[in-house]
C-alpha positions as CSV (number, residue, x, y, z in Angstrom):
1,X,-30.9,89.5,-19.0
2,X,-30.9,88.9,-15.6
3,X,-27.3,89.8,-13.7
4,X,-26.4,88.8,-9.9
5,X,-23.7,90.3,-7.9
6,X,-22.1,87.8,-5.2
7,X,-19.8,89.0,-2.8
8,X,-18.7,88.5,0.5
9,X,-16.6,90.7,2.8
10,X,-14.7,90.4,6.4
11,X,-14.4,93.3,8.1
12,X,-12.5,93.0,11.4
13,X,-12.0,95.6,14.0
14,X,-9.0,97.2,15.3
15,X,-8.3,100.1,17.3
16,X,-10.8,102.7,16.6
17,X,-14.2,101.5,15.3
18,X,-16.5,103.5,14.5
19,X,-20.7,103.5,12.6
20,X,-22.6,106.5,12.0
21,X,-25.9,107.1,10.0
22,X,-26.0,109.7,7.7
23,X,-29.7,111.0,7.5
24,X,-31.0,112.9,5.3
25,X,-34.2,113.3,6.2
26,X,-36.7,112.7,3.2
27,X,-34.2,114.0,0.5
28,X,-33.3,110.1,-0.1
29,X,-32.1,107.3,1.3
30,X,-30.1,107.4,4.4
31,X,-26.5,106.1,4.6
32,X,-24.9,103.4,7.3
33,X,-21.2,103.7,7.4
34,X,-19.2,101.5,9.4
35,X,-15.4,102.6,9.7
36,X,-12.0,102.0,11.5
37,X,-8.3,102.6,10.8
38,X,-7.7,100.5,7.8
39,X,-11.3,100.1,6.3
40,X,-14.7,101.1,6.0
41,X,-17.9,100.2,4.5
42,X,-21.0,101.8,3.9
43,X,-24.6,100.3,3.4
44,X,-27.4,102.1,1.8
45,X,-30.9,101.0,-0.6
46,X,-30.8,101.0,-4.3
47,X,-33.3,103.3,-5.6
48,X,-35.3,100.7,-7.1
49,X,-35.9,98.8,-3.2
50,X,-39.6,99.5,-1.9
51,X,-39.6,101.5,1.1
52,X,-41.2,98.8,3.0
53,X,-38.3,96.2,2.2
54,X,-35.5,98.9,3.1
55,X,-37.3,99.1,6.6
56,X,-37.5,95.3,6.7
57,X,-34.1,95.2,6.3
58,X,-33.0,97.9,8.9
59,X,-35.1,95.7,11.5
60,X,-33.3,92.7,10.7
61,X,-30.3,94.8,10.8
62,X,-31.1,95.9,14.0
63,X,-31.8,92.7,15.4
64,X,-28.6,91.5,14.2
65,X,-26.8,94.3,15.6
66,X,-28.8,93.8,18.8
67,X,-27.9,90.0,19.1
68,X,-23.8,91.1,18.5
69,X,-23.9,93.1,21.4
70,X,-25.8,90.8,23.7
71,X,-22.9,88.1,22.3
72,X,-20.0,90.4,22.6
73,X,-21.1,91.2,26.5
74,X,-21.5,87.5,27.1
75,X,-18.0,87.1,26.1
76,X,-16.4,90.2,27.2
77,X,-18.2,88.7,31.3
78,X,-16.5,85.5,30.6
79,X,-12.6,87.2,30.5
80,X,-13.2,88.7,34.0
C-alpha cells in the first residue's frame, strides 16, 4: 500500500531570522534549519532518497533561495 503525505506550511518572518546547516560531514545526511522567534523548521533527506536526487534538490533549493534574494533586493530598492 502506497501512502502520501500532503502538507503545506507558511512560515513568515519576524524579528530575528535565522538558517543554519548542520553538517556532518559523511556520518549522514546534513540538516537545514530555518528558525526565528516563534517557529522553526528543519529540512533534511529520508534515508531511502539517492544521493543524486538530495543534490538535485539542494540545487533547486539554492536557486530558489538565490531567486528570493534577488526579489527581496528588488523590493527592498523600490522603498528608498
Amino acid at each position: 500500500m502506497t501512502s502520501i503525505i500532503v502538507a503545506s506550511t507558511s512560515f513568515h518572518l519576524t524579528e530575528k531570522p535565522f538558517a543554519l546547516c548542520h553538517d556532518y560531514g559523511t556520518e549522514r545526511t546534513p540538516i537545514l534549519a530555518v528558525q526565528d522567534t516563534h517557529a522553526s523548521l528543519t529540512l533534511c533527506a529520508h534515508d531511502g532518497l539517492a544521493p543524486a536526487e538530495q543534490i538535485t534538490f539542494a540545487r533547486k533549493l539554492l536557486a530558489a533561495a538565490t531567486a528570493y534574494a534577488t526579489a527581496v533586493e528588488k523590493y527592498a530598492a523600490s522603498l528608498t
